[in-house]
N, C-alpha and C positions, 0 to 999 in steps of 0.2 A: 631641619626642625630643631635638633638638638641647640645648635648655633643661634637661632633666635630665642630659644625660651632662657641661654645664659646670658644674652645683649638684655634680655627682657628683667632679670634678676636684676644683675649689674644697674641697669635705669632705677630700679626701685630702691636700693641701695641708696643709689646716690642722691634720687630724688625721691625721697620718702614723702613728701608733701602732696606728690602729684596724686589724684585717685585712680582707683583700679579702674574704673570706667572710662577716666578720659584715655588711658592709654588703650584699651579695647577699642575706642573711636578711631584712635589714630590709627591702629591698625586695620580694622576696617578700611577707612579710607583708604592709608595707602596698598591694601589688599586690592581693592579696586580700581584704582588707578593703576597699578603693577597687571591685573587682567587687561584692563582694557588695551595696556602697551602692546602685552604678547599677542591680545586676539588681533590688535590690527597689525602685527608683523607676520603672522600666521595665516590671517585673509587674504595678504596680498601675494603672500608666496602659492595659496593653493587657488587662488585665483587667475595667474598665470600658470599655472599648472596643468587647469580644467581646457587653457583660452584654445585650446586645439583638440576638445572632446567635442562628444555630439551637442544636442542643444538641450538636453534632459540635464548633464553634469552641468554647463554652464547655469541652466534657469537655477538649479538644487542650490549653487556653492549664493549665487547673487541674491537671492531669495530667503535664505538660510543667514543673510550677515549679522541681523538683528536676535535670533535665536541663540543662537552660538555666543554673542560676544554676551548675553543674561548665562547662557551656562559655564563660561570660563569667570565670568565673574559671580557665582554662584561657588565656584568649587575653590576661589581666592577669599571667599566670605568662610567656606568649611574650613581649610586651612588654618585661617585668621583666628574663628571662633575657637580651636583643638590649644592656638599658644596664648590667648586672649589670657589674663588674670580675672578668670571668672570663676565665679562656685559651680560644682558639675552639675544641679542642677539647671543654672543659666544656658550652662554650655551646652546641656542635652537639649532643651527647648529651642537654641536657636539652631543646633544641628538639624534636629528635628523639620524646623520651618523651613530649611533648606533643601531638605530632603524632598519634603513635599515639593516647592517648587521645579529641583530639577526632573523629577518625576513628572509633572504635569507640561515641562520644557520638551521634553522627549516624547512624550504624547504629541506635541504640538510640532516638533520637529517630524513627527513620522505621519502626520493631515497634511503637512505640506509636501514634503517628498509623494505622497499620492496621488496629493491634488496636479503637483508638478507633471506627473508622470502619466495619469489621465491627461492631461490637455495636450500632453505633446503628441502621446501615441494618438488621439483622434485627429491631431492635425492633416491626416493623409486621409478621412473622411469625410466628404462633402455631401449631408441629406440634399439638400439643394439639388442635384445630379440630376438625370433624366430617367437612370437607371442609377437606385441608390438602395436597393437590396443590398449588397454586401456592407455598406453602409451602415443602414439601419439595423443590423445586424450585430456588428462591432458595437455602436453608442450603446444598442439596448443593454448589449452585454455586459460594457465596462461601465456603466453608470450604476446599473443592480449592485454588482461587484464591489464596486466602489463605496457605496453606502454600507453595504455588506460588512467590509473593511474595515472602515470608520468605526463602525457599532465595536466592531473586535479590538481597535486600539483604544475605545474608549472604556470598554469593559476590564480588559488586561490594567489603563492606568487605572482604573479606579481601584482595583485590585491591591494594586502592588501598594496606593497610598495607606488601603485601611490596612493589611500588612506591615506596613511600618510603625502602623500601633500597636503596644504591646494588648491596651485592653480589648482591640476588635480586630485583633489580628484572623481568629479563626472565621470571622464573616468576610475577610479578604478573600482566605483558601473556601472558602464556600461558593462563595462568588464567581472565582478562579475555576472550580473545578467540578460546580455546580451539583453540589453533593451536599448534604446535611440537610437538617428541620429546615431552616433559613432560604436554604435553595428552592427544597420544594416549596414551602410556600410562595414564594416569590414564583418558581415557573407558573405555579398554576394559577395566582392572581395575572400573571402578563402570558398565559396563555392564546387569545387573541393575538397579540404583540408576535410572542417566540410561532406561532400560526403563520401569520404572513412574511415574519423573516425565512422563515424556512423556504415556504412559497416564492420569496422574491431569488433565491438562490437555483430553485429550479425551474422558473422563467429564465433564470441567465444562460440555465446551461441550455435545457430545450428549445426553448424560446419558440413558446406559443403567437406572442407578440412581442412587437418589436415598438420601437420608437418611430411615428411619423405611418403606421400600419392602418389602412381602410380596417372598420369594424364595424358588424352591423350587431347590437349588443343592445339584449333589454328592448327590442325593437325599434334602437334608431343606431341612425350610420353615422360615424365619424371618422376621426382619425387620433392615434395614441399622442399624446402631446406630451406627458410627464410620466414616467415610472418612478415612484418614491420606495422608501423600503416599507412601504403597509398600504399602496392605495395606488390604483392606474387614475391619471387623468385623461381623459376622453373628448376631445373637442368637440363638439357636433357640427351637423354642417349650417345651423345658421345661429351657429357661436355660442350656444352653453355649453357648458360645461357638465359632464358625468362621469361623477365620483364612484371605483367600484374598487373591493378591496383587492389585495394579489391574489389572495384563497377562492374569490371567483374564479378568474381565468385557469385556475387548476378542476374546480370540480362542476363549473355550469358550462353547458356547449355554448358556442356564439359562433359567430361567421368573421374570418379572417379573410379580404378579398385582396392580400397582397402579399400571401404566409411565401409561395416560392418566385413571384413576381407579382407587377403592379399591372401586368398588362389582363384588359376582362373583354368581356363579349357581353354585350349587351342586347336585350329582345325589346322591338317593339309590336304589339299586335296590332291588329287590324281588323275590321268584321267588314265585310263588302258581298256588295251582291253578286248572283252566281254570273251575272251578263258581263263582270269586268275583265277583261282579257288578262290574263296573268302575264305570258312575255312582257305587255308592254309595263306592265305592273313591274316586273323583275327591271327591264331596262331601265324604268326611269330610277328605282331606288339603284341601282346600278351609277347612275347619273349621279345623283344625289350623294352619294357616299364619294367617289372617287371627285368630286368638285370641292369635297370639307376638308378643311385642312387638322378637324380636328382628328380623322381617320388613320391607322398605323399601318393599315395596306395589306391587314393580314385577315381578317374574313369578313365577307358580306354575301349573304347568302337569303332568299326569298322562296318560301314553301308554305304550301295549301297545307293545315296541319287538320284540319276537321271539315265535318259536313252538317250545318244546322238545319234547319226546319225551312230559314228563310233569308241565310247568309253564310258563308264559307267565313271561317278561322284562317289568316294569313299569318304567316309567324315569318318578322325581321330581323336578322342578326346582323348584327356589325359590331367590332373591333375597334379598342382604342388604346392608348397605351396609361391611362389610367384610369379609377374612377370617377374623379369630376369630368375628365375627358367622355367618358362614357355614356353617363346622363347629360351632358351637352350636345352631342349627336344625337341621341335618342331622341332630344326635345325637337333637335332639325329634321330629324327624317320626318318625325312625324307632323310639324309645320308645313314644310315642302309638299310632302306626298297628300296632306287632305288640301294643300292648295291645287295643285296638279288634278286630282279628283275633279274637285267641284266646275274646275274651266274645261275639261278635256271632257270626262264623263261623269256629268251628273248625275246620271240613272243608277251607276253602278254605287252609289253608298247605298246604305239598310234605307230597305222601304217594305209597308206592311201592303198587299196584294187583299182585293177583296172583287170580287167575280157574280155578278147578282142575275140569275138563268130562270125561263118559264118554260110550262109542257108548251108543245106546237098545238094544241087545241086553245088555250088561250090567249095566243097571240092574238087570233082574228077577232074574239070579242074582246080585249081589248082595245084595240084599234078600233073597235064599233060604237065602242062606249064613249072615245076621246071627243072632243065635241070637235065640229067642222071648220 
């Protein structure tokens, strides 16, 4: 440093004529030209360095070329501007802007190292799977997480920029450490907000729901399609969409049919007359079930479950290994078995009984009366 600001006098000296600014440009420039030399001697050295890490350092160093070479030439601009021939106001303002920038470079360098680092670790993830509990499991977690994260590095850079003003410096450390008038007003106007980050934090850890999760929520079934950091998306099952905040699934009940697997038992009922033989009744959903390929082979089971006035309650169970699997069976049993009914015994569906009797004294004049 010493060494360029006496080449920098000696110039002036000699070339009194030149102005102060065109030599600050020069400098500049060759500030950045001189970064760009070392970032790419330096790329390619840790470049080969990484070429035998896992695929997180490789994706980080190749991903990161375009970052890195704005903050070596960011920090040959600081340099530049410290021997520049400027007034120390100039020099403070373009320090300043520099400041800011690499501050918001490092914010940007630490989204993508996340982002990096998310997509690698779910690569050994597949929702798709046939069993993908554990799965769903991991994405719910690291996607909350993740967003969680972002919020934290975006909050800290914002931080440290108003910090590096002298005049809003204490709404930085405010900000920061969430203390003062400024603080509290702000939690309590994004109260809702700082509500559901909380909430999205312990969905990650508990994890009520999961991503890709059967829900039967607000009285319709779907499945979890987005976790954002303020709001579940809910697919339904004939395609809309229901929006519900994170702070539901902590404080309203709802039905989860896939919290420790996807595999359910499904009922279908029945009302039949008391004349219909149950074995064969049992045999043929017996039939029915072990011919569906959408059945998991783990329970099918046929029981009288009541006694009506003028028709027996039959209750059908059968097993599938998911929910759409589940009401897709249900919809067969129940097609097959009223087919089978109606051809085999027709008697035995609901029928209403009416029985019309006279005393034995007038039978005969009855019959007296009827004409010949």
């Amino acid at each position: 440093m010493y060494y360029i600001e006496s080449a920098l006098e000696g110039i002036e000296r000699t070339l009194p004529w030149i102005p102060s600014w065109a030599v600050s440009l020069v400098l500049f420039v060759l500030a950045v030209l001189l970064a760009r030399a070392l970032h790419t001697l330096a790329f390619r050295i840790v470049t080969r360095a990484v070429g035998g890490m896992d695929l997180f350092w490789r994706s980080l160093v190749s991903r990161t070329e375009g970052p890195t070479r704005l903050a070596a030439m960011i920090i040959g601009l600081w340099v530049a501007a410290g021997v520049a021939p400027l007034s120390r106001q100039e020099t403070g303002i373009v320090q300043q802007f520099l400041l800011v920038c690499f501050i918001a470079l490092i914010a940007w360098l630490a989204q993508t190292a996340l982002h990096i680092w998310v997509t690698v670790y779910l690569r050994r993830f597949k929702l798709d799977a046939e069993d993908n509990l554990l799965a769903r499991k991991h994405v719910t977690q690291t996607r909350i997480l993740r967003r969680v994260a972002s919020v934290i590095i975006f909050t800290i850079a914002l931080s440290a920029v108003l910090m590096s003003f002298e005049e809003v410096r204490q709404y930085g450390v405010s900000l920061l450490a969430s203390a003062g008038a400024a603080g509290i007003v702000v939690g309590l106007a994004l109260q809702p907000v700082l509500k559901n980050l909380l909430a999205g934090i312990q969905l990650a850890v508990t994890q009520p729901i999961r991503i890709d999760d059967a829900l039967l929520v607000e009285g319709e079934w779907g499945n979890v399609e987005e976790i954002t950091s303020t709001y579940v998306v809910v697919r339904l099952w004939d395609w809309r969409r229901l929006i519900l905040p994170l702070s539901y699934f902590i404080e309203q009940p709802f039905q989860n049919w896939t919290r420790e697997g996807s595999a359910l038992i499904g009922t279908v009922m029945i009302y039949l007359d008391y004349s219909v033989p149950v074995g064969v009744l049992r045999a043929k959903v017996e039939e029915i079930v072990h011919a569906s390929p959408l059945w998991d082979k783990r329970v099918v089971n046929v029981q009288v479950t009541d006694f009506r006035e003028s028709v027996m309650e039959v209750r059908i169970l059968v097993s599938a290994s998911n929910a759409g699997r589940v009401f897709d069976i249900r919809c067969e049993v129940r097609e097959r078995l009223i087919a089978f009914l109606q051809e085999a015994y027709p008697a035995a569906l609901p029928r209403v009984r009416t029985e019309f009797s006279t005393p034995a004294g007038q039978n005969s004049e009855f019959a007296a009366a009827m004409p010949s």
